[in-house]
NURO-207306 format. One record per residue (C-alpha): y, x, z. Coordinates in steps of 0.05 Angstrom, whole numbers, padded with zeros to 5 digits, always signed. Example, Ala and Ser with C-alpha at 12.3 -4.5 7.8 and 13.67 -1.06 7.14 Angstrom:
2
-00090+00246+00156/-00021+00273+00143/
END
This chain:
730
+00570-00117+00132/+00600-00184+00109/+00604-00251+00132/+00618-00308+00104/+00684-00344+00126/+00678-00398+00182/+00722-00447+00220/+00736-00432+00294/+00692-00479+00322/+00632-00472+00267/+00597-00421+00311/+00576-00433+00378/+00605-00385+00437/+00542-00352+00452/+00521-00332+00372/+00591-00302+00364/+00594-00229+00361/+00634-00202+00412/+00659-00137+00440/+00684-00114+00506/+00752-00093+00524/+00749-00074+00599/+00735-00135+00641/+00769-00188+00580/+00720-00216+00530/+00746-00239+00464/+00711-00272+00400/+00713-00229+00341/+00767-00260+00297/+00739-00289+00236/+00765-00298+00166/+00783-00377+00149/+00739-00403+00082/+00762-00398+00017/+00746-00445-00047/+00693-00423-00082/+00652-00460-00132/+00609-00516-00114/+00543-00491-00087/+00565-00429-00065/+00578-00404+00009/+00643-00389+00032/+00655-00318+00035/+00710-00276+00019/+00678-00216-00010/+00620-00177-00009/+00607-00149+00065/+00596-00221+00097/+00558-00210+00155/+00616-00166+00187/+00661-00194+00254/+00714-00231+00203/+00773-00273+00229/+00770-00339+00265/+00821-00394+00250/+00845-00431+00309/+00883-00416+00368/+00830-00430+00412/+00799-00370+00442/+00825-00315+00477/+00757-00277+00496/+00744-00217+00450/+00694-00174+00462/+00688-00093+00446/+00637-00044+00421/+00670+00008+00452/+00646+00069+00415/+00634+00135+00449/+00658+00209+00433/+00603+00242+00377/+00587+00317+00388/+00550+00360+00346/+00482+00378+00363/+00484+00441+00331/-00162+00465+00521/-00227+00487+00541/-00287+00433+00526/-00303+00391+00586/-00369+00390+00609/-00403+00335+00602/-00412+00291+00676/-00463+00262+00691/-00489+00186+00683/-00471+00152+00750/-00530+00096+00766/-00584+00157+00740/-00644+00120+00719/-00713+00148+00716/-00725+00177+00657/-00773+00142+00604/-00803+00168+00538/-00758+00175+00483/-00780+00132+00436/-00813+00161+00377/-00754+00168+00324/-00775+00106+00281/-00711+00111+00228/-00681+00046+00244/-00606+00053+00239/-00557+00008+00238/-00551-00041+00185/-00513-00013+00125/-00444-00030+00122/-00411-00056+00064/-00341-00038+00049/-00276+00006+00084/-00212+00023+00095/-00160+00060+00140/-00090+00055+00157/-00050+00112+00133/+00019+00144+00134/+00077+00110+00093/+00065+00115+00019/+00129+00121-00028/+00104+00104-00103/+00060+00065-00136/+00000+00086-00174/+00015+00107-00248/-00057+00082-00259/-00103+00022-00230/-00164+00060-00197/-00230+00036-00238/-00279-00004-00200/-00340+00030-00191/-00409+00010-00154/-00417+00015-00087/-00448+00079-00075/-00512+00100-00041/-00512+00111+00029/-00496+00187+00040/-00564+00229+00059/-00562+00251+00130/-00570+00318+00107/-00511+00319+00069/-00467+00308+00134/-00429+00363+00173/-00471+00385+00222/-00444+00418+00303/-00437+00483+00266/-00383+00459+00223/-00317+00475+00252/-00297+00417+00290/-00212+00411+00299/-00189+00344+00290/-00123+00352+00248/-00064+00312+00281/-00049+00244+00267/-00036+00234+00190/+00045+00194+00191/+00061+00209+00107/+00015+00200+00056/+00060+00204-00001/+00099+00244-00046/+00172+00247-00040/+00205+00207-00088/+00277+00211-00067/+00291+00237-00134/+00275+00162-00164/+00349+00147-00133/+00379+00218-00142/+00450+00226-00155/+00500+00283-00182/+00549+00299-00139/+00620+00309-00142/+00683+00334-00094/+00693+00294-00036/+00774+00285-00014/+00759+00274+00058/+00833+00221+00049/+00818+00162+00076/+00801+00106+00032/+00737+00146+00015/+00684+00090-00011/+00608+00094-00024/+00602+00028-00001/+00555-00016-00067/+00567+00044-00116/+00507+00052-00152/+00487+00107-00113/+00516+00132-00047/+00471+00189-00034/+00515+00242-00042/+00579+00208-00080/+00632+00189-00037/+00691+00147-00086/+00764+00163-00069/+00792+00087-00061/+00851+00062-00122/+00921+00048-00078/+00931+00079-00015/+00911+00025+00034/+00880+00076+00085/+00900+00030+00148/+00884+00075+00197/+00900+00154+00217/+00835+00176+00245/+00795+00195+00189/+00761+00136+00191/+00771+00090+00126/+00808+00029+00122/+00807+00019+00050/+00770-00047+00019/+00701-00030-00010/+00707-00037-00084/+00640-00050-00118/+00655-00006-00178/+00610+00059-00194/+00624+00132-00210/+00611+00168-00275/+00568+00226-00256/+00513+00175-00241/+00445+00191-00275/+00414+00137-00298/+00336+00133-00273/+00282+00087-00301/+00302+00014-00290/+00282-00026-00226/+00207-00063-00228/+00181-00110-00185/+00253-00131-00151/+00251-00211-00136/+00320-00237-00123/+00285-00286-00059/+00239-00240-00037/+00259-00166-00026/+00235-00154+00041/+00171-00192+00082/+00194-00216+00149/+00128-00174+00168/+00161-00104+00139/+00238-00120+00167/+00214-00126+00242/+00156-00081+00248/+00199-00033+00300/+00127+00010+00311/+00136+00040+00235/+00150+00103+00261/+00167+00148+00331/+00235+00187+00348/+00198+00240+00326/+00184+00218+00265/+00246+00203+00253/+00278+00261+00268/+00225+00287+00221/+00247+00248+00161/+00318+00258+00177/+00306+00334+00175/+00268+00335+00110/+00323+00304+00070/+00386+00353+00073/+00349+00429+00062/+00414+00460+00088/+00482+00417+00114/+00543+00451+00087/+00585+00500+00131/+00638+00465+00171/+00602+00390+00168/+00561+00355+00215/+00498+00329+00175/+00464+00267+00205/+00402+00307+00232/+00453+00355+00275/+00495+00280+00304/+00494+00266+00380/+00533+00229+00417/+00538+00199+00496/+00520+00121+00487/+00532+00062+00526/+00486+00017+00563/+00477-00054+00533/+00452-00105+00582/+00401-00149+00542/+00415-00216+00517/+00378-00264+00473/+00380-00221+00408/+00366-00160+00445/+00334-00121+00505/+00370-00072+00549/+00393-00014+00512/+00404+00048+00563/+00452+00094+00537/+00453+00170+00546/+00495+00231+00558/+00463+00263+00488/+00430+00226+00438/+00412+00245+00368/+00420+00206+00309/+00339+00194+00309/+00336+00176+00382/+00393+00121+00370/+00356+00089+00309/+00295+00088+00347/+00321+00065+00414/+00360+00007+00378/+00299-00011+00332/+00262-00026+00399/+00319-00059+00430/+00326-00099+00377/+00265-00111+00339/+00288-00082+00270/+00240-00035+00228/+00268+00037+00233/+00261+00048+00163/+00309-00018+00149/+00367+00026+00196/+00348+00093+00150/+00353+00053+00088/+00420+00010+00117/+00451+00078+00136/+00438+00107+00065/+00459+00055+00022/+00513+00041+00056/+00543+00104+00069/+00491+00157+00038/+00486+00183+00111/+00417+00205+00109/+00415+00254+00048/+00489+00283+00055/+00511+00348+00064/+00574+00357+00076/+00595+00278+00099/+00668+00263+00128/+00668+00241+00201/+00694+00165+00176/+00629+00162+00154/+00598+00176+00223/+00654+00119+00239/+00630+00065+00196/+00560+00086+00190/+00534+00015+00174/+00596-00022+00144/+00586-00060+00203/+00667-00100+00215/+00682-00079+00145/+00692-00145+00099/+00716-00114+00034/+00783-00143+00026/+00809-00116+00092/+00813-00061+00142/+00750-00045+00187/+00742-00078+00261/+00761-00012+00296/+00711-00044+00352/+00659-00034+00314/+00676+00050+00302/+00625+00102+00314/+00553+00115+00305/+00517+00071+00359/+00566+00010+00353/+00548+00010+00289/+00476+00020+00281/+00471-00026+00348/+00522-00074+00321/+00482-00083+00251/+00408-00095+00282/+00438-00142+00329/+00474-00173+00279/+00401-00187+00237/+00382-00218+00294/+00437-00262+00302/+00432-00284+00230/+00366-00315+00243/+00374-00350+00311/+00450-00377+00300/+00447-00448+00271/+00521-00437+00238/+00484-00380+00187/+00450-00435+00139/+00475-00413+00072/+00421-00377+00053/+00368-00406+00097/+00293-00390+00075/+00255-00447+00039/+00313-00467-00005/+00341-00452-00068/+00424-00423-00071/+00469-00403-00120/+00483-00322-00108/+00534-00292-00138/+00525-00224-00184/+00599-00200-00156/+00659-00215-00122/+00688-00236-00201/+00674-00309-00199/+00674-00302-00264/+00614-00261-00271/+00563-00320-00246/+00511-00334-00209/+00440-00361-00215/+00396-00405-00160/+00345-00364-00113/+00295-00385-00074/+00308-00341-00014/+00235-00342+00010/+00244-00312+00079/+00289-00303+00139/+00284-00219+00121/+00308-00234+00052/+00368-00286+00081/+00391-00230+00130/+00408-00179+00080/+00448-00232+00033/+00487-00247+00104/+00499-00174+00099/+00517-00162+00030/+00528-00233-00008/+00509-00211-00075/+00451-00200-00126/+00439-00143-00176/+00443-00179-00254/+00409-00153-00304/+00450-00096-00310/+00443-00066-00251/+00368-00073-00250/+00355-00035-00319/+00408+00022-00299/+00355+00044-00243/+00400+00088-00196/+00461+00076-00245/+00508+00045-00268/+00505-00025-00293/+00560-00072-00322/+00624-00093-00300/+00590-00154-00265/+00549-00112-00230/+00532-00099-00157/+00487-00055-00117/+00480-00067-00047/+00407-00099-00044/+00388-00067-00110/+00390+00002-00073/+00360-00029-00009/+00301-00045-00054/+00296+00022-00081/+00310+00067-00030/+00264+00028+00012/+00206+00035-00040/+00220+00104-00057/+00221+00134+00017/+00165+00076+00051/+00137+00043+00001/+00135-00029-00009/+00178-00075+00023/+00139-00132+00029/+00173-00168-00017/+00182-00155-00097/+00145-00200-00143/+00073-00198-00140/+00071-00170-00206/+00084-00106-00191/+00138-00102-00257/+00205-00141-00257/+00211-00205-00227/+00206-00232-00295/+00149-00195-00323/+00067-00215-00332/+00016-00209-00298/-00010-00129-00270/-00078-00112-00285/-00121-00125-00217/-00150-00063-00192/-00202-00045-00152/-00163-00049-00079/-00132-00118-00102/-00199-00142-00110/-00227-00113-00050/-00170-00146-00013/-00173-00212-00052/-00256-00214-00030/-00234-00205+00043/-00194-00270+00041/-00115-00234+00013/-00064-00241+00060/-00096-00302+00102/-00159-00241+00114/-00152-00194+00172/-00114-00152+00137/-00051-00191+00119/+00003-00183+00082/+00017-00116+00039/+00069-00069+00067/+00061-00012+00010/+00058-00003-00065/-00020+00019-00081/-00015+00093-00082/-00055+00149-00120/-00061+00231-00117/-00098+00233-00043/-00155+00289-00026/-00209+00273-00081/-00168+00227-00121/-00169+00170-00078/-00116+00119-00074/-00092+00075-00023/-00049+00020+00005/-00031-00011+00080/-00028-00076+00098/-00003-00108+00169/-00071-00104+00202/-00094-00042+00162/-00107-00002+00086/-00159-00006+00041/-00181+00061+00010/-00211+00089-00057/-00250+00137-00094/-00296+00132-00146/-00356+00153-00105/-00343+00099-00050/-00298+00043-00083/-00250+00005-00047/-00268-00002+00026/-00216-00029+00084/-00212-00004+00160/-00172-00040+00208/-00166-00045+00281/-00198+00005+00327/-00242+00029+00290/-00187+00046+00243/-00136+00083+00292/-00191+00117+00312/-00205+00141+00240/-00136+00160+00235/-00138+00202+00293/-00188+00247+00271/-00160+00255+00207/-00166+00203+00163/-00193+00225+00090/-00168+00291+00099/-00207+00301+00169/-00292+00312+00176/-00303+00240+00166/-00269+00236+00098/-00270+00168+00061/-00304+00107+00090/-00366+00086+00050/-00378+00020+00071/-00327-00036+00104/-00334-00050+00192/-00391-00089+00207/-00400-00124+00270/-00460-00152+00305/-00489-00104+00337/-00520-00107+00415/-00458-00128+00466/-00420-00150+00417/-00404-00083+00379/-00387-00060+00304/-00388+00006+00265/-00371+00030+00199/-00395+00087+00157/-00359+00137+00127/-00374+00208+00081/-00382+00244+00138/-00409+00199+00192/-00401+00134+00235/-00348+00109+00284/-00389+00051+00334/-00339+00012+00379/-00352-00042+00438/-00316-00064+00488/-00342-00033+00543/-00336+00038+00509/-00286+00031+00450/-00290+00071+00387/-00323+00134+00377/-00347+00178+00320/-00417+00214+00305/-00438+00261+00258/-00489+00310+00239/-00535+00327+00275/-00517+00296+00338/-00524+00229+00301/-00577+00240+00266/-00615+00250+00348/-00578+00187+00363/-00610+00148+00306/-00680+00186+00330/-00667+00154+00390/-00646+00077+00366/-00577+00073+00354/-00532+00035+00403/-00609+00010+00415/-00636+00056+00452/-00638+00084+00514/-00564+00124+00501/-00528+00055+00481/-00463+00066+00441/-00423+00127+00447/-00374+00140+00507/-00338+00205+00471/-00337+00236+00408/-00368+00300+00401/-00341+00366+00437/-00350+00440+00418/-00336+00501+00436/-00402+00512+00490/-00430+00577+00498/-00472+00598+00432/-00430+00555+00393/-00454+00496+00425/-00429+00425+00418/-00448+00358+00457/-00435+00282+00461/-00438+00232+00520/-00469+00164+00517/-00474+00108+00558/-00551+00123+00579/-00542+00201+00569/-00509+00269+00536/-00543+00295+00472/-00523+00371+00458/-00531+00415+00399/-00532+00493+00388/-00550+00535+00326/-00606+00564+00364/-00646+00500+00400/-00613+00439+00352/-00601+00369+00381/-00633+00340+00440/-00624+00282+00491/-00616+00286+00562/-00610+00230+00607/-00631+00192+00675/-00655+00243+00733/-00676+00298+00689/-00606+00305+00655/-00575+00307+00732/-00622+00358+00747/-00598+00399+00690/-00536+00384+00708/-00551+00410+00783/-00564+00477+00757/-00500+00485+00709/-00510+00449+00647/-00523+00489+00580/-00493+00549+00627/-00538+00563+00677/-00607+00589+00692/-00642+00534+00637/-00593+00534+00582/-00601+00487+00529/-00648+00435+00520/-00710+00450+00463/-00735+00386+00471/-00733+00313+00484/-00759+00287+00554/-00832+00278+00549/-00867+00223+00586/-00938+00193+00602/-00949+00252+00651/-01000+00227+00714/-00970+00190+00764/-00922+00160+00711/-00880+00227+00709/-00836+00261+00659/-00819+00329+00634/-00765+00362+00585/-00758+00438+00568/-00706+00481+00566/-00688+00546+00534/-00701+00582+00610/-00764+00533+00630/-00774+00462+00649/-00748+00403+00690/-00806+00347+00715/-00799+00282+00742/-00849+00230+00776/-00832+00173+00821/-00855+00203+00889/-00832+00280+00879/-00757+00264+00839/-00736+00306+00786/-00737+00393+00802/-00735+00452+00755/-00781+00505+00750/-00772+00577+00718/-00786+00641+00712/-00851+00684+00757/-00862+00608+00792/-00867+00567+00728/-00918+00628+00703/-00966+00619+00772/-00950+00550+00760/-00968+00544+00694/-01033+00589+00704/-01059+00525+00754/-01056+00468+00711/-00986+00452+00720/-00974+00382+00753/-01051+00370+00735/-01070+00427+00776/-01079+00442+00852/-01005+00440+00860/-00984+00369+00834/-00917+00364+00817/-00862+00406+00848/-00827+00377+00913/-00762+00427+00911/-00721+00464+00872/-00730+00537+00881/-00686+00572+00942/-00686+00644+00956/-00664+00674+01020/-00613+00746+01032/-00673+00784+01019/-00694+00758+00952/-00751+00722+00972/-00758+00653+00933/-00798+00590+00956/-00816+00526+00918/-00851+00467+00938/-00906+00428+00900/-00944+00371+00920/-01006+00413+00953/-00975+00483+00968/-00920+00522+00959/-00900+00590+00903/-00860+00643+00935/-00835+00703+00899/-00811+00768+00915/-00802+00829+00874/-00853+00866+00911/-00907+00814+00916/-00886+00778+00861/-00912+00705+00848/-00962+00685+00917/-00993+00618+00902/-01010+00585+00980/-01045+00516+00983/-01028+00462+01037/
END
């Protein structure tokens, strides 16, 4: 990291960085100003934003990042419950086929992309609403695939590197060669400074040979290369996922090194202060854990610590790294004409020292040099000589990594790729840009373009307009934090935004999904899961406030009193029978569960349950009837599944629903009882509830010696196996 030189009392006491040395504090010593040309800050060379000395005798608090020793880390469906407040049960309406109005456009949120599109996607019409018939019905497998966190292909290879020997002597650069990854730089003179392994050397901004050139950089912009938005968006990704990406980029670490994936160490506690919250250390914590417990702490984007740890090192893809690079992980207290702050060694210090250190950049009033909103000469190199032009740093994000690494990629640098520019050039930010874009996509930043930050205007495509119609970054989905991507499940493309993605095929166009509806698209499986691609965008205004959105395979409906849920199939197609979020079942309360006996599958409502199996197809339950059901075990007990929807205008006002093992009536003055078997047959045989009988008062009992009883209105049924079915009048 470097900082740019200050005067003793330039910074105030409390936005010094400090380290801890026992119970003593003392200020970081910083490095006294230089002359430099007019207009430009005063640094000494390129890793400003480092502890640097202090001139002045003034202060004799230091404080120390003390860093710690490292060590090598080599169901069953539920059934459905029951409604509580049961209503009596009313007629189902006759199914009159009015759904919900027809949404109009989509999206959904998706896992970090890594290139941009080779190709716009063409515009095409908004398609037809997908036939009910055409959706996945209960009988379709039903496994909701985990959480998508990558949608992308690796592209690692757009910065990839050749390697050469390392000499593990310190004085061992990578730091701003064109390429770190795997190319560690044995340091000219023998200025080592220290006898730990760790390096002491200057970082010389000069680049290695065996550097293969890629495809030159597009879309860089010197004042806007990350979005404040992308730089502290700490929920990017879990420990896990971490860990995951860490894994995935060294396929085996050399015998005899510690790769980062295999790092732990025991880390401190850091009592929180006004840059960042408590950090609770640990007897054992991986590399992953570490960058995701100081991302939290401190409010800094994982994948800006991956990217820092790379570039600066070439930590995350080496295989066979040195332990000085474990040391200096960040190049945090290395300024490049002098030995490293030794209280800045080790892995945490410097991974915690570097995010707090962003932090500080942007809440100190002495870091102004590059303050967002107005234009400043940066340099191209150390080399005075070599120039500088005038930025417009656009953002605080932008500022911070400047603070850290003073210097901007010329023209050079920027049409080597991955290589090797000029003489003049320098690297650091370039390959922040790059390896940023290549592993996560977009930074934010980059000119809007798309190509270099000097180059036209990019054909707009079907998401761009889609996003443009639903009012660009001012719209709910604000600003873009990937490239537009391409090569998804049926040739859709994508890209994410704060607030959510828009997706694309050519048989649904562009549609955006965003908020809950949208995790809760994700979590079934995005395009890849039974929903597939949204076909329309959320619309809202439904009853109580709700919205829904259509998709290939289905709906998701959310409100606030049940959030969001999916339908499909058949089960939907009974809910629309039955009016929607309308109707007596009101919006959904789960999505839909399999796994019943016969292959069965059901979904709970507010008002009710509607279940499905290949054998009866989808019905409602709901209100007394449905706790009757319920009373004799559901879909497993003596009734089985429904076979029909309840039936009303019975006398009396009553109801009636059957069941695969007989029926279940209702009226106001008897309640809701089933009847089955020899009893429903006498029953039956007198006119049902129209009969002598009247409704039935009971459910059926028998007694030790298999003698069963029911109760109706005007007499009773009882049942034995040797009388069988006596019919007595009251």
């Amino acid at each position: 990291m470097r900082v740019a030189a200050l005067p003793a009392d330039a910074i105030p006491l409390s936005d010094r960085p400090y380290v801890r040395a026992g119970n003593i504090c003392h200020t970081v010593h910083m490095r006294a100003p230089s002359r430099v040309p007019s207009g430009l800050p005063a640094h000494s060379a390129a890793r400003r934003a480092r502890p640097f000395a202090v001139w002045g005798a003034v202060l004799a608090l230091t404080v120390s990042l003390i860093p710690t020793g490292a060590a090598v880390a080599a169901d069953p469906t539920p059934a459905p419950t029951a409604a509580s407040a049961t209503p009596a049960p009313t007629a189902t309406p006759t199914p009159t086929s009015t759904p919900s109005p027809a949404p109009k456009t989509t999206s959904a949120p998706k896992a970090t992309p890594t290139a941009e599109p080779s190709t716009a996607p063409v515009e095409s019409a908004e398609p037809d609403a997908v036939p009910d018939e055409d959706l996945p019905g209960p009988d379709t497998e039903y496994a909701a695939p985990p959480v998508e966190t990558v949608e992308r292909d690796d592209l690692s290879d757009v910065v990839a590197t050749t390697p050469v020997v390392e000499e593990d002597a310190a004085g061992d650069v990578t730091m701003d060669v064109a390429d770190p990854g795997n190319v560690p730089y044995p340091a000219s003179g023998s200025s080592s400074g220290s006898g730990d392994g760790a390096s002491g050397s200057r970082f010389e901004l000069v680049a290695p040979a065996a550097i293969v050139p890629a495809a030159p950089v597009t879309g860089f912009s010197a004042g806007n290369i990350i979005s404040n938005s992308v730089f502290t968006n700490k929920g990017t990704m879990t420990e896990k996922q971490i860990k995951s990406f860490i894994d995935g980029k060294v396929a085996k670490c050399q015998s005899g090194y510690t790769c980062l994936e295999n790092y732990a160490e025991k880390t401190p506690t850091r009592k929180a202060d006004s840059y960042c919250s408590k950090y609770t250390g640990g007897q054992r914590e991986s590399a992953a854990r570490i960058i995701h417990k100081v991302s939290q702490a401190c409010g800094i984007n994982p994948q800006v610590l991956l990217v820092m740890l790379q570039k600066e090192q070439g930590l995350v893809t080496h295989t066979w790294p040195s332990d000085w690079r474990f040391t200096i992980a960040m190049g945090m207290g290395c300024p490049d004409t002098a030995d490293c702050d030794k209280n800045y060694y080790g892995f945490f210090n410097q991974v915690y020292g570097a995010a707090r250190q962003m932090k500080i950049y942007g809440q100190s009033n002495y870091f102004t040099w590059y303050a967002p909103g107005a234009t400043h000469q940066i340099r191209y190199h150390p080399k005075a000589s070599c120039g500088s032009s005038a930025v417009k740093v656009q953002n605080q994000a932008t500022a911070n990594l400047y603070y850290y690494t003073p210097y901007q990629p010329n023209k050079a640098a920027l049409a080597a790729g991955s290589g090797t520019g000029d003489s003049c050039s320098s690297y650091g930010n370039r390959n922040f840009y790059t390896y940023f874009r290549a592993w996560f996509g977009s930074t934010g930043g980059g000119s809007t373009s798309g190509g270099s930050s000097s180059g036209g205007t990019a054909k707009a495509t079907a998401i761009s307009k889609a996003y443009a119609a639903l009012g660009s970054a001012k719209g709910k989905l604000g600003e873009p934090i990937s490239a537009e991507s391409c090569g998804l499940t049926g040739g859709g493309c994508y890209r994410h935004y704060e607030n959510g993605s828009i997706h694309w095929t050519a048989n649904t166009g562009a549609r955006a999904t965003w908020g809950s509806i949208g995790t809760h698209w994700r979590a079934v499986g995005g395009s890849k899961g039974t929903l597939r691609y949204p076909s329309s965008n959320e619309v809202c205004g439904l009853a109580g406030g709700g919205c829904y959105q259509t998709f290939q395979g289905g709906s998701i409906h959310w409100s606030s009193a049940t959030g969001s849920h999916m339908t499909r199939g058949a089960i939907r197609n009974a809910w629309r029978d039955a009016g929607w979020e309308r109707g007596a079942l009101g919006y959904p309360t789960t999505d839909e569960a399999c796994g019943l006996p016969g292959g069965g599958c059901y979904q709970t409502f507010q008002g009710g349950s509607i279940h499905w199996s290949p054998s009866t197809g989808a019905h409602v339950t709901r209100g007394a009837i449905r706790n009757a059901w319920r009373a004799t075990g559901w879909e497993r007990g003596k009734l089985g599944y429904p076979t029909s929807n309840e039936w009303c205008g019975l006398p009396s006002k009553g109801c009636y629903q059957d069941f695969q093992g007989g029926k279940v009536y209702w009226s106001s003055k008897t309640g809701s009882h089933a009847v089955w078997g020899a009893i429903l047959t006498a029953w039956k045989a007198r006119g049902y509830e129209r009969g002598t009988l009247g409704y039935p008062t009971s459910d059926e009992s028998c007694n030790a010696k298999g003698v069963c009883v029911q109760n109706f209105q005007r007499g009773r049924i009882t049942w034995s196996s040797t009388t069988g079915a006596v019919v007595r009048r009251s």
